[in-house]
C-alpha positions in Angstrom: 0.0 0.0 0.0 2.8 2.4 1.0 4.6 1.9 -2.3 1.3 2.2 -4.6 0.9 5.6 -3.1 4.9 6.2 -4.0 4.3 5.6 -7.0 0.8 7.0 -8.0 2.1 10.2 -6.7 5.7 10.2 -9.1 3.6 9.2 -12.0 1.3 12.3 -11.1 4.8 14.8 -10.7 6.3 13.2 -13.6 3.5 13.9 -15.4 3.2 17.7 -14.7 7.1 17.8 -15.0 7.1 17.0 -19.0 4.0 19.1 -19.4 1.4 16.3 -20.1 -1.3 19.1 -19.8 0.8 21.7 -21.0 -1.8 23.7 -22.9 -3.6 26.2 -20.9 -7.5 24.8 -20.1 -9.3 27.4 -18.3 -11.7 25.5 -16.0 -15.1 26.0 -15.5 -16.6 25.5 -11.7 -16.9 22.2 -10.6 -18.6 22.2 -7.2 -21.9 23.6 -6.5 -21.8 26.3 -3.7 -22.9 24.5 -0.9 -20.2 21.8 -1.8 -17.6 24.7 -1.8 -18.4 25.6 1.6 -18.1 21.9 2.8 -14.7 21.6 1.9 -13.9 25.1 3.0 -15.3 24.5 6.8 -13.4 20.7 6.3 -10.3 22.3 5.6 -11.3 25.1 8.5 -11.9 22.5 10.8 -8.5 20.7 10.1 -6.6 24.1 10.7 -8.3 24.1 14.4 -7.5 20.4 15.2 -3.7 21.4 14.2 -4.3 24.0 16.5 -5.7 22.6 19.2 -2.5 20.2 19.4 0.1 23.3 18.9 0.8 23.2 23.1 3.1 26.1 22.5 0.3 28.4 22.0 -0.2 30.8 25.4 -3.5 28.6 27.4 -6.0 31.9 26.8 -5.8 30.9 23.0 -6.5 27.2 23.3 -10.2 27.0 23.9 -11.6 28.9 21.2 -10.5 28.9 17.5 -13.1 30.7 14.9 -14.1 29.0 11.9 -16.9 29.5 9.1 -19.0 26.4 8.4 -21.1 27.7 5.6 -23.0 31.2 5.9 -22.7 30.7 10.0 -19.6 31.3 11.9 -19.4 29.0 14.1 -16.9 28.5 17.3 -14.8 25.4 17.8 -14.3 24.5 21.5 -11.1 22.5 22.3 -11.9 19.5 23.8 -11.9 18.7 27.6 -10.5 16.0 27.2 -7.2 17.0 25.1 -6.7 20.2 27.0 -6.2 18.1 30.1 -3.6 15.7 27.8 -2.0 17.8 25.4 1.1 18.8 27.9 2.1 14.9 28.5 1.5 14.1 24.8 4.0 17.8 24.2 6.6 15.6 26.4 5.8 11.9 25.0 8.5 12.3 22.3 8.4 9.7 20.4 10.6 10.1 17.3 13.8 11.5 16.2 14.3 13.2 12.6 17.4 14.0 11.3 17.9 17.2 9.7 20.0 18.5 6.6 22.1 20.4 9.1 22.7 17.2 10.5 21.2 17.8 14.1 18.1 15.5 15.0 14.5 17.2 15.5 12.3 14.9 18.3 8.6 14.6 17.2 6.5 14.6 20.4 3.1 12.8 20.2 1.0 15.5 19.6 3.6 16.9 16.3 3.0 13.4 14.8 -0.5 14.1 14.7 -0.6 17.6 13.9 1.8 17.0 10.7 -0.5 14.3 8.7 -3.9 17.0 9.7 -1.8 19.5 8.1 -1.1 17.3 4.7 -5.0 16.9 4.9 -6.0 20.5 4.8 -3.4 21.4 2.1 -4.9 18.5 -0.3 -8.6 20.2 0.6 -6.6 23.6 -0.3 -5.2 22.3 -3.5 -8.9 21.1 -4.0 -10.2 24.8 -3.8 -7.7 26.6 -5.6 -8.3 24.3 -8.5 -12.1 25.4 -8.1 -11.3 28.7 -8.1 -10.5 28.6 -11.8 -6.6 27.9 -12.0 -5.4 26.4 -15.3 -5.4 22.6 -14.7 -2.1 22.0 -16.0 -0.6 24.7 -14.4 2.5 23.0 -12.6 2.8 24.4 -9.5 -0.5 23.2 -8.3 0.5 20.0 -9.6 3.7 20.2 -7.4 1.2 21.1 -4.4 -0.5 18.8 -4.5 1.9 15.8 -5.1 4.0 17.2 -2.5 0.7 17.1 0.0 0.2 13.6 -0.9 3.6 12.4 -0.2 3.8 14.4 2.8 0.3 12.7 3.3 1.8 9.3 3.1 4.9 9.4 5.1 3.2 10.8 8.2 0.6 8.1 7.9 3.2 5.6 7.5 5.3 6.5 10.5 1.7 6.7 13.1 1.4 2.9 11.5 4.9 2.2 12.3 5.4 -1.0 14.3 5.1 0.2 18.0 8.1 -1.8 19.3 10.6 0.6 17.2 9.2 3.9 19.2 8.1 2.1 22.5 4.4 3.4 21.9 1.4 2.3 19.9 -0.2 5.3 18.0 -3.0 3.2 18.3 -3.6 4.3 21.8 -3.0 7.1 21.4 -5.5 10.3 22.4 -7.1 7.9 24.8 -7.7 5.2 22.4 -9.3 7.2 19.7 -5.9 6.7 17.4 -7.2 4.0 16.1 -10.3 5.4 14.0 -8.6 8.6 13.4 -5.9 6.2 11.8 -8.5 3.9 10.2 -9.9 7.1 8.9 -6.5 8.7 7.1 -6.3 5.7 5.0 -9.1 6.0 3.7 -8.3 9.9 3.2 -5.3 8.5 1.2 -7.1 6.1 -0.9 -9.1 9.2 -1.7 -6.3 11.1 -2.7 -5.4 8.2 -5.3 -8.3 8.9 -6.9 -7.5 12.7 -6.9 -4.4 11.7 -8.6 -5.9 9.9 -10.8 -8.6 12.4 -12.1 -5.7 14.7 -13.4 -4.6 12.3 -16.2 -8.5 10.9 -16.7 -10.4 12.3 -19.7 -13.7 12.7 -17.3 -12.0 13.9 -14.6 -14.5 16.9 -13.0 -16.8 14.2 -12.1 -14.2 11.9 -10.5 -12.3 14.7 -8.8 -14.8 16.1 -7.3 -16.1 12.9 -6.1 -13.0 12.5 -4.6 -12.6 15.8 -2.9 -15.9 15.9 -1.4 -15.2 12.1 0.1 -11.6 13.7 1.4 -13.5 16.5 3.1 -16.5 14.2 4.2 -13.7 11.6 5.9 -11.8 14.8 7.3 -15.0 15.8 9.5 -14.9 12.3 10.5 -11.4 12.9 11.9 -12.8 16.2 13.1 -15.8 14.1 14.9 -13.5 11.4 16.3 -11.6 13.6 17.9 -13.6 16.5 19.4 -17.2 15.6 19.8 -16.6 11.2 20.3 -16.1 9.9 24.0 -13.0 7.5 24.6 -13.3 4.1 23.2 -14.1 1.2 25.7 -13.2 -1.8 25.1 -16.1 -4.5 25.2 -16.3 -6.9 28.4 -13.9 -4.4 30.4 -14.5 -4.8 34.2 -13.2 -1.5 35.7 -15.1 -2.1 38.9 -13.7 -3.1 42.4 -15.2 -6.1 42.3 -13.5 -7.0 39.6 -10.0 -6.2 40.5 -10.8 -7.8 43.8 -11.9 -11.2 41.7 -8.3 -11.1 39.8 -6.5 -10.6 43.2 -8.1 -13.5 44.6 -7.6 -15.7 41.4 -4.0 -14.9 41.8 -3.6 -15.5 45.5 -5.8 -18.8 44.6 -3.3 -19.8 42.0 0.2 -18.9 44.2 -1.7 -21.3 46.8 -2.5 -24.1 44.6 1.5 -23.9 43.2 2.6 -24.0 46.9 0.3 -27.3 47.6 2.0 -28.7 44.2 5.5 -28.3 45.6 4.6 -29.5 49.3 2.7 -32.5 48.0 6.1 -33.2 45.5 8.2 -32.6 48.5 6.0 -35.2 50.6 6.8 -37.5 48.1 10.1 -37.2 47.5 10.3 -37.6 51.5 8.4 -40.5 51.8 10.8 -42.2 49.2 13.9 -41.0 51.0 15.6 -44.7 51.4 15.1 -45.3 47.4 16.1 -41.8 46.2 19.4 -42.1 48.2 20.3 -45.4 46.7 19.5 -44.2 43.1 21.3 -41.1 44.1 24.6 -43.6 45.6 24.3 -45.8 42.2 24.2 -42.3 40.3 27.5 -40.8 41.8 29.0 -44.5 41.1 27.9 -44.5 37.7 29.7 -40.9 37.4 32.6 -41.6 38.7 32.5 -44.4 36.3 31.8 -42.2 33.2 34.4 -39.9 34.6 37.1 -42.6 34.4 36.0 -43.7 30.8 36.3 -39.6 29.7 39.7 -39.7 30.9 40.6 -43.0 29.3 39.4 -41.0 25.8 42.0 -38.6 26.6 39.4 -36.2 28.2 38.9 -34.3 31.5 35.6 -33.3 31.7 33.2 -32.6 34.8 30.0 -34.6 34.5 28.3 -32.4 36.8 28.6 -29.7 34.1 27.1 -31.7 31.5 24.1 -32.5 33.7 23.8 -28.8 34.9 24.3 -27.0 31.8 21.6 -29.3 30.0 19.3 -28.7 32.9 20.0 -24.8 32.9 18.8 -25.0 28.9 15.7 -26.6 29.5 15.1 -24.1 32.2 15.7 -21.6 30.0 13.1 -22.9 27.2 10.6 -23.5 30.1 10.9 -19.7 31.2 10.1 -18.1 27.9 7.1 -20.2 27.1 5.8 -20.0 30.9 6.2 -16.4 30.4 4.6 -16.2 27.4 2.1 -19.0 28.6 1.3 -17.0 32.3 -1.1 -17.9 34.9 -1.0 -21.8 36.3 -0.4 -23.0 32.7 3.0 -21.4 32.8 4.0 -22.4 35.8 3.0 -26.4 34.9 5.0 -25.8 31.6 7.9 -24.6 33.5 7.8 -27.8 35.9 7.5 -30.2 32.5 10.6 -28.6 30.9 13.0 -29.0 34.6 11.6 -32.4 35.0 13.0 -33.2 31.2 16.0 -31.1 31.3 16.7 -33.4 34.7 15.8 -36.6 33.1 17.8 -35.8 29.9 21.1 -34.0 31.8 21.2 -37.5 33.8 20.9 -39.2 30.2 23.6 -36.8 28.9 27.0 -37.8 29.9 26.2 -41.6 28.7 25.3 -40.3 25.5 28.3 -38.0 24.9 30.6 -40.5 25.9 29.4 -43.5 23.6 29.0 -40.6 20.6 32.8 -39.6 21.7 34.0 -43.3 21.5 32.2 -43.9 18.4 34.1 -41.0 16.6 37.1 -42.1 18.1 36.9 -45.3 16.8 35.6 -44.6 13.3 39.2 -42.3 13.7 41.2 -45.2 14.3 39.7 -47.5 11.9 40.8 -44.8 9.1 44.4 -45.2 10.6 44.9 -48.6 10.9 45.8 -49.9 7.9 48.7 -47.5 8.3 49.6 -48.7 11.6 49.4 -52.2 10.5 51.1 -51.6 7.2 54.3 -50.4 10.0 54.3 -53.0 12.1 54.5 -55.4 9.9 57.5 -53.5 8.0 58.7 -53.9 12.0 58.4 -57.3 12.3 59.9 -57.9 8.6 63.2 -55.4 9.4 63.9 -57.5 12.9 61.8 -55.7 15.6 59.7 -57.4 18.3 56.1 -56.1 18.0 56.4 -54.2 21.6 59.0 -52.4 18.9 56.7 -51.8 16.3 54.2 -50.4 19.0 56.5 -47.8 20.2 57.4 -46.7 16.3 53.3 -46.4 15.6 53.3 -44.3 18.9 56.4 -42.2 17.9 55.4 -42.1 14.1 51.5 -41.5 13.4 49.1 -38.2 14.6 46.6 -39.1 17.5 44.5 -41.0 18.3 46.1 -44.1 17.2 49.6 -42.9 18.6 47.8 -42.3 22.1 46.4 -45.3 22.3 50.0 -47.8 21.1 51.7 -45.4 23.2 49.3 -46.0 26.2 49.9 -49.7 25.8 53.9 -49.0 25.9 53.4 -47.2 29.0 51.0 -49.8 31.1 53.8 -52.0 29.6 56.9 -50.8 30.9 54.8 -50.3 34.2 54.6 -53.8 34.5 51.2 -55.0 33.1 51.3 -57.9 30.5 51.3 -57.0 27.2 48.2 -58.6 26.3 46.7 -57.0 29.3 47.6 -53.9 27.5 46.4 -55.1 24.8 42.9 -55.8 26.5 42.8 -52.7 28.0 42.9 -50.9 24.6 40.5 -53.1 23.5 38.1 -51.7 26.0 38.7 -48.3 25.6 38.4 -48.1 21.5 35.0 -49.2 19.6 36.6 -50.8 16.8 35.7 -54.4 15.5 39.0 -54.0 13.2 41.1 -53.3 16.0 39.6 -56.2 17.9 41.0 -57.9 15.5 44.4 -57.3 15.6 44.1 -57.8 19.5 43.1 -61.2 19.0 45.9 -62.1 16.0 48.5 -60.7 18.6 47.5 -62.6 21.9 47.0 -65.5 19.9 50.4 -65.1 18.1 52.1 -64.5 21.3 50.2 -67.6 22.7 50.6 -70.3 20.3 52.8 -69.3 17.7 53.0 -68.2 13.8 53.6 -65.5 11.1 52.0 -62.5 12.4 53.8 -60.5 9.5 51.3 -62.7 7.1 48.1 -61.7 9.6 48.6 -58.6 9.6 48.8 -57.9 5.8 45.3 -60.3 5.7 43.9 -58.4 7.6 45.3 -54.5 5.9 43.8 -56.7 3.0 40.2 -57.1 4.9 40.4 -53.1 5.6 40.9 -52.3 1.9 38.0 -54.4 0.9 35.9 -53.0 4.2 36.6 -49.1 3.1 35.5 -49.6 -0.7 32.3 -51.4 0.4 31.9 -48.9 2.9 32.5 -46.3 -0.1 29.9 -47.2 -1.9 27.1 -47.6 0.1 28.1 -44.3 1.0 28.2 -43.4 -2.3 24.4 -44.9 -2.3 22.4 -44.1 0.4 23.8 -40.3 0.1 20.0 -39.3 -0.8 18.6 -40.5 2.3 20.7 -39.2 4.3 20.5 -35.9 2.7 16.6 -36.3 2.6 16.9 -36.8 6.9 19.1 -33.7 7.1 16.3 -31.6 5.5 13.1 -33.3 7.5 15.3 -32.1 10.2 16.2 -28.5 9.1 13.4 -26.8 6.7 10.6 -26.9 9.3 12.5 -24.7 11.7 13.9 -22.8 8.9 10.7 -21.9 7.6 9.6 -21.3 11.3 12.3 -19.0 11.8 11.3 -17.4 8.5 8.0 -16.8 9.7 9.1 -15.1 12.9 11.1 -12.9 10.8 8.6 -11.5 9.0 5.2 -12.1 11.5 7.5 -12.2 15.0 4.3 -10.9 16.9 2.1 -13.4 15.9 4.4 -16.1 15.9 5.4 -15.3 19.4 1.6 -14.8 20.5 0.8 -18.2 18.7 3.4 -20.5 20.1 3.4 -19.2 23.7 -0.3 -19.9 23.6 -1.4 -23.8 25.2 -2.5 -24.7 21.4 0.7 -23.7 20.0 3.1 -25.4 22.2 1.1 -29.1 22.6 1.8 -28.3 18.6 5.2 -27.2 18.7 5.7 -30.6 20.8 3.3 -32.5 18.0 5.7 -31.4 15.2 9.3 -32.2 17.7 8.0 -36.0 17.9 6.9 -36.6 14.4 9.7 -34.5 12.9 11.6 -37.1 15.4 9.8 -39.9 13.9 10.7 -39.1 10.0 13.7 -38.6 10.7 14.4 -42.2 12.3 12.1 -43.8 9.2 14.1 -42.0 6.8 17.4 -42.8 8.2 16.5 -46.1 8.4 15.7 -46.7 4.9 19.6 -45.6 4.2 21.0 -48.4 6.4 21.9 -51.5 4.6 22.7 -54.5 6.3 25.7 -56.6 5.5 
């Protein structure tokens, strides 16, 4: 809309720049007398709203403005209601407006409304002068008026500007009655499309002055809104005591019935003292447990910190949407969010720690070959294979080096080799490896060639990485197509709260939105698994 009245009102300059309507057309009278005088008192009336809003006129001159409505002069009173408001709406500032000097000009409330009145009266003056028997093409009315629509426009535009980028709603402004006076000036500026468009129609006394009496009628509309209307209620407001006293006691109702909630959890939780500490006691062991394994991966982490920091995100999430959610619904939403971020920050450091052992693995599995490939050159130059482990550890990057050279250290410590050996075993998820553990043990157990072993089994590994290759190489559209069931819906989400962040916001704090929100997180769960699963091939 704001760009169709852009560009209605360049094609209407443009127009009177290259002289469309060059030749000089005397015009006859348009408007019947008494349709001369209702623009005139419009216009009239606009000039004592712009007035009225002026708070740096002395107080003596602010009740009374004179206007003629017709063949009667009439008074305008300044409303009650405005004179009481006009010196907070003079502080409100609300905007700031860079100059061509380069200093910034702040427009209070009452300026932002005063400027789009005065656009108004200068279209309904352009209007008259044109009546008055100007030549139709001559340019500087054209100017005028184009100039007055655009003003128009841009003043209309920045009342309908999204409140959150001035901290007030225009809306509410002038106790609520912003909202038809805004209502109202678009339609004004549809009305001045139509002007513009009567100066390049071939009937155009009929369709502008259709168009200028509308303008006037809608600007005595503004006038009415403002001056003569009460204050807007809104429907099913309860502004009596009673009222506030029955939200009071809803609230107090509500803290109570949270309280009872978390005494009757608490009763619970002590009445199942003896089995809470003994899942507690199996808990720490299992940590300490997970904390050993982390180190054996070369890692020193803090479970307590995986566990905390998942619980403080869920926490997190919970607060926004029992913000957004309020009232006893919030505070349930908040309780289901900590009782899964608990459940899942427990679940956490088992999960991290297979995932870590699983890259780990899939690490050493691409080394190996290498690895192998050295100690059997090792073996062949003369070297024992406690040898060839300490030129793996001293020649190849991590992991693999860690690991040989971990073996070569519990070795030298005392442990049996194949104890070593074992222990690696257990650390590493690698069926290959396992492998070579076995052919070793049983080499240094029973006898043979381990040089011939180890190249059957660099032979295996070949063979395993160009299988593995291509049914890499063919399940790469499934596993593309789970990577996108798993991305585009919260991409276009995000999208949408890009462009609609109000509604999105309202939406998905609401109870309806977030059982969805949790609706879509399972069955986006669920196609990924069926998708994923339909890439894995069996062999």
């Amino acid at each position: 809309m704001f760009f169709r009245h852009i560009i209605i009102s360049l094609f209407v300059l443009s127009s009177a720049t290259i002289g469309l309507f060059a030749q000089e057309q005397a015009l006859g009278q348009i408007y019947t007398l008494n349709q001369q005088e209702f623009i005139k008192c419009s216009k009239e009336k606009l000039y004592g709203l712009y007035g009225f809003l002026d708070a740096s006129k002395p107080i003596e001159k602010k009740d009374f403005l004179p206007s003629y409505c017709g063949s009667v002069k009439k008074a305008i009173k300044m409303p009650a209601w405005l004179d009481k408001d006009l010196e907070s709406m003079d502080k409100n500032r609300l905007w700031e407006l860079p100059l061509a000097s380069g200093e910034t000009e702040y427009l209070s409330e009452a300026e932002m409304w005063r400027r789009p009145l005065l656009a108004l009266s200068q279209l309904l003056s352009v209007a008259q002068k044109i009546d008055e028997g100007a030549t139709f093409a001559t340019r500087g009315i054209m100017e005028e008026f184009g100039l007055a629509r655009i003003r128009l426009i841009l003043e209309v535009e920045r009342l309908k500007t999204n409140p959150r980028l001035i901290g007030y709603d225009m809306r509410d402004s002038m106790q609520g009655r912003g909202r038809e006076v805004i209502a109202t000036l678009e339609l004004a500026l549809d009305e001045a499309d139509s002007m513009a468009e009567a100066f390049v129609s071939s009937h155009w006394k009929t369709k502008f002055r259709k168009a200028s009496i509308a303008l006037a009628i809608l600007s005595n509309t503004i006038y009415s809104d403002i001056v003569n209307k009460p204050a807007p209620q809104m429907p099913f407001e309860n502004k009596s005591k009673g009222g506030r006293y029955q939200i009071i006691l809803i609230r107090v109702l509500m803290s109570l019935g949270t309280l009872l909630v978390f005494f009757a959890v608490y009763k619970f939780i002590e009445s199942r003292n003896a089995q809470i500490s003994m899942l507690v006691q199996e808990y720490l062991q299992k940590s300490t447990t997970w904390a050993d394994d982390y180190s054996r991966q070369f890692l020193d982490i803090n479970v307590k910190y995986i566990v905390l920091g998942t619980l403080a995100v869920f926490c997190l999430l919970g607060a926004f949407f029992a913000i957004g959610a309020g009232g006893f619904f919030g505070v349930f939403l908040f309780l289901v969010f900590f009782a899964a971020g608990l459940y899942i920050g427990l679940k956490m450091p088992g999960v991290i720690l297979t995932s870590l052992k699983r890259r780990r693995g899939e690490k050493i599995n691409k080394q190996l070959m290498d690895a192998l490939i050295l100690l059997s050159n090792s073996l062949k130059s003369g070297m024992d294979i406690v040898q060839g482990f300490e030129r793996v550890s001293s020649d190849l990057r991590p992991p693999i080096s860690d690991e040989f050279g971990l073996v070569i250290k519990n070795y030298k410590l005392g442990t049996p080799f194949e104890k070593a050996l074992e222990n690696m075993k257990e650390r590493v998820e690698s069926r290959l490896l396992s492998y070579m553990v076995k052919a070793i043990v049983l080499q240094r157990q029973v006898g043979g060639n381990l040089t011939k072993i180890f190249e059957r089994i660099v032979e295996n590994i070949r063979e395993e990485s160009k299988l593995e290759e291509k049914l890499q190489a063919m399940t790469a559209q499934q596993r593309i197509q789970s990577l996108v069931v798993a991305i585009m819906p919260w991409i276009m989400v995000g999208v949408l709260f890009v462009f609609q962040p109000d509604v999105m916001i309202k939406f998905y704090t609401s109870p309806i939105g977030i059982i969805i929100l949790f609706m879509c997180i399972v069955w986006i769960g669920i196609g990924i698994k069926m998708v994923s699963k339909l890439g894995e091939i069996k062999v």
